[in-house]
N, C-alpha and C positions, 0 to 999 in steps of 0.2 A: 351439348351446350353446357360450358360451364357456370357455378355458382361462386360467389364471392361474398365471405360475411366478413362483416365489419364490427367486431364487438365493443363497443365502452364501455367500461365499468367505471369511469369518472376516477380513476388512479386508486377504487375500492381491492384491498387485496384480500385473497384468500386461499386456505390450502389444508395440505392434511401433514401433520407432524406426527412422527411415529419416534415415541420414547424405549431405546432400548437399553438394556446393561445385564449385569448379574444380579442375581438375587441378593436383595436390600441394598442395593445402591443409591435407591433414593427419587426413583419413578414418580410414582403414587404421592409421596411427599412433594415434589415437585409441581404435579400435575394440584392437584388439590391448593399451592399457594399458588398458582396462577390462576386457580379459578375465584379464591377467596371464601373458598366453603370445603367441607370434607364434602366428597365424592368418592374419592378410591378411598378402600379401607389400607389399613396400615401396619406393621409388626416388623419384628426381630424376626422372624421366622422366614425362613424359606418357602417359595411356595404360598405365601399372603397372596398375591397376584394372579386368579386362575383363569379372568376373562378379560381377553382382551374386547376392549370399547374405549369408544369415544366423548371426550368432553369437549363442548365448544363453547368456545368466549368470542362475543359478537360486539365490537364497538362501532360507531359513524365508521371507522376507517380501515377494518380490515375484520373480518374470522378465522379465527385460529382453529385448528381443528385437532385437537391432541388425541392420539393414538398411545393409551398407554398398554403394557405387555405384560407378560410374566417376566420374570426375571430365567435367563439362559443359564441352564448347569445340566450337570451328569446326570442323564438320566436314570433310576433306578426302579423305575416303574413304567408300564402303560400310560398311568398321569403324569408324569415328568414327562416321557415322550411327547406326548400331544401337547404338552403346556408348552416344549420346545419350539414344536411344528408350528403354534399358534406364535408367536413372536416371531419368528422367521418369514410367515406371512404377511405381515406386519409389515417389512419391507417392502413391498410390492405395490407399486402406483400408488406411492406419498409424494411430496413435494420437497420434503427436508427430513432427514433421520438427526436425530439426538443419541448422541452414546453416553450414558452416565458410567462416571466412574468414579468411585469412592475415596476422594481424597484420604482420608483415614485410615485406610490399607494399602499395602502395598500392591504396587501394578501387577499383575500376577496372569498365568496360563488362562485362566480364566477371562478376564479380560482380551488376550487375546484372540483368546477360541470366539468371543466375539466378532470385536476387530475384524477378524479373517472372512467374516460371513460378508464386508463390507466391499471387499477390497474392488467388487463386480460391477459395483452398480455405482451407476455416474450420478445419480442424486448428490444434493449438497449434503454436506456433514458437519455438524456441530460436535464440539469434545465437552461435554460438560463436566468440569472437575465438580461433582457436588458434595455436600458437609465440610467446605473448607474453614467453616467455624471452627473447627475440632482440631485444627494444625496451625503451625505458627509458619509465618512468610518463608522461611528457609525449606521446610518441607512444603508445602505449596508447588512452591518453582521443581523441586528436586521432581514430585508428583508429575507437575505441569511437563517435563520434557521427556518423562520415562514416558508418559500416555499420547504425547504429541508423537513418538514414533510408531503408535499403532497403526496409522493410516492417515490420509491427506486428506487435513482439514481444514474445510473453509472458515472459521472460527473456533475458537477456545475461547470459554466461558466460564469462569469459577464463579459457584454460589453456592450460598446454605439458603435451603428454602426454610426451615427450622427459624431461622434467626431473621427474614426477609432481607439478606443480602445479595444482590444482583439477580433476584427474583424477575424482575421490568428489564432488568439488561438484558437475559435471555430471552423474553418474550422479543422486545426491539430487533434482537441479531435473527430469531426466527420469523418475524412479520417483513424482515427485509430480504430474507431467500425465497418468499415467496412469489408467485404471479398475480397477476391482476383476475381477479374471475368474480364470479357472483358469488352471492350470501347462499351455499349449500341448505344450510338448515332454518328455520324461523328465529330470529329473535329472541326468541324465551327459553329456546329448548339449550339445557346445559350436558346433557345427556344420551344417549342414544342406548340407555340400558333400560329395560323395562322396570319399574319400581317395584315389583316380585325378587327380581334379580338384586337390586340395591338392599331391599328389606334383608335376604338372604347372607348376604355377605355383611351387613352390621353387628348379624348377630355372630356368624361367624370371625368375625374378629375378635369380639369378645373371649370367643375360645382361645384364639389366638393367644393373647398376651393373658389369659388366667394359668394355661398349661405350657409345659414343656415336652423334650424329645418328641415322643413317638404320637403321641396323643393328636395335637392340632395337621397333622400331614392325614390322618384317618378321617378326619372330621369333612361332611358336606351336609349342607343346609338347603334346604328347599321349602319355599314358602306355598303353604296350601293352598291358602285360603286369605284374601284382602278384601276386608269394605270396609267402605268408609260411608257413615251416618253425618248426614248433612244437619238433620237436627240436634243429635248429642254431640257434631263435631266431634266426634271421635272413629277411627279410623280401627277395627280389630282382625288382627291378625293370628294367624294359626301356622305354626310352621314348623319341619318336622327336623331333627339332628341327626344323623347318620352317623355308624360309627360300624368298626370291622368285626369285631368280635364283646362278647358280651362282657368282661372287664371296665375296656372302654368306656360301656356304658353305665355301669356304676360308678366309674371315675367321676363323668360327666355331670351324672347324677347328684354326688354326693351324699352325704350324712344325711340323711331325714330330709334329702334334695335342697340341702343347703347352697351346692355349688350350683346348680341350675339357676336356680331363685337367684342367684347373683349375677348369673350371666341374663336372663332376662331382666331386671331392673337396671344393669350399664346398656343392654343394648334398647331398652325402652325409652332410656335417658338420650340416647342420639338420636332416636327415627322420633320422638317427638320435636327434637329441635329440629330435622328434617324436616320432617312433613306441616309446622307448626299448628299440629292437633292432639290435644290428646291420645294414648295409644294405650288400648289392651293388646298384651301380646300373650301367647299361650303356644307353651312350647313342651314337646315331647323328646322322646329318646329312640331309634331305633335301630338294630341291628343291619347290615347290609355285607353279608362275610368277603372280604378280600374284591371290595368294589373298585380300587385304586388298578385291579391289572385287567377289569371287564372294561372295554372299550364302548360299549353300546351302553352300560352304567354310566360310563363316564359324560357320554351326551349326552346319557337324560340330566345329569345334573345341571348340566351346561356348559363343562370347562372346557376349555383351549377351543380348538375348532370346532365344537360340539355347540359352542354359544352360538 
């Protein structure tokens, strides 16, 4: 005997959006102005981006379900590999891929080492030229048809999420490739990252954009220890800094732990406007020699598919 369903969702849509591109194209930026809050951290750096998760924005009319990634490059490590494998994943029963590509540079191997990963899967695809703030309309277009022959695309979409230009336009062209289905998550939930996980990477941003070279690609952050005090409203956390070898950790450190002290009061400054509670934070330094090519390190941290 066969069964027959009949589902309505009342023309409610919903689906999974997976954002992919090269490192600093403009993911996480993206994702974060469509959600209208920082959520993914953010930098100049390569390698900002280690876990892939999801954010979701939930209106009367549809959920969006954003799947952001690491950014795709050459790998030179254990971590590079796996943050690769983790974005590749990524692909796999979405509903709509997003390719960011960085208006502001040119189209490059890169891009298409991308591209090529696409060429397989019959999913819709969006071309998003993003940071077209930064170029004037003659480059724009030049951009728009060097990236328009990467692959066949259901949309081309230029925006600066920076600037909130065509921010809502990409959301609309993504809310219209999607199906009709139910509300996946509740409501309230913005995230599907644990808030150990979020606390970790705020402060690891911090590193981010205080250091250069070699420094922020060694760094990983794991938070100890979280409570939060309903009567002092205040929230204290303990969280430890990893680094490869013991230099690092003087860097990190600083003068009379000048530079610590600095990256915990910027990163106390966001997870209080996050969390809107007061925040002690109390952060250490620790060694972990050449944890970037241990694989089983690597999961304890949580990154790429290890999350």
């Amino acid at each position: 005997m066969g069964f027959e369903f009949d589902f309505d969702f009342g023309g409610f849509k919903s689906g999974f959006v997976t954002l992919i591109g090269r490192p600093n194209a403009g993911k996480s930026t993206l994702l974060n102005a469509i959600m209208g809050k920082k959520i993914a951290i953010t930098s100049n750096t390569a390698q900002t981006t280690r876990h892939r998760f999801r954010a979701v924005k939930t209106t009367d009319d549809y959920q969006l379900i954003l799947v952001d990634t690491p950014g795709i490059h050459k790998p030179h490590d254990a971590l590079g590999e796996e943050l690769n494998t983790s974005a590749l994943k990524a692909l796999e029963d979405v509903d709509v891929i997003a390719m960011l590509v960085d208006s502001s540079q040119e189209v490059g191997t890169g891009d298409e080492w991308v591209a090529a990963q696409l060429t397989r899967i019959k999913t819709p695809k969006i071309l998003v030229l993003s940071k077209c703030d930064l170029v004037d309309e003659e480059t724009l277009e030049k951009q728009r048809a060097l990236a328009s022959e990467l692959a066949d695309w259901d949309l081309v979409i230029p925006c600066s999420a920076t600037e909130d230009v065509n921010v809502d336009g990409f959301v609309d062209a993504a809310v219209g490739l999607l199906p009709e289905g139910p509300q996946w998550f509740p409501e309230d939930m913005e995230t599907d990252q644990p808030l150990e996980v979020i606390v970790a990477e705020f402060i690891r941003e911090k590193i981010l954009r205080s250091f250069r070279d070699e420094i922020p690609h060694a760094i990983g952050v794991q938070t100890e220890e979280l409570k939060y005090s309903k009567k002092k409203d205040l929230h204290s956390i303990r969280a430890i800094v990893y680094v490869e070898h013991e230099s690092q950790k003087g860097m990190i450190i600083g003068k009379r732990g000048a530079s610590i002290k600095r990256i915990g009061t910027e990163a106390r400054q966001d997870l209080e406007h996050m969390l809107g509670t007061r925040v002690f934070l109390d952060l250490s330094v620790k060694v972990k020699k050449n944890w970037r090519r241990d694989a089983n390190q690597i999961k304890r941290f949580g990154y790429g598919e290890g999350a």
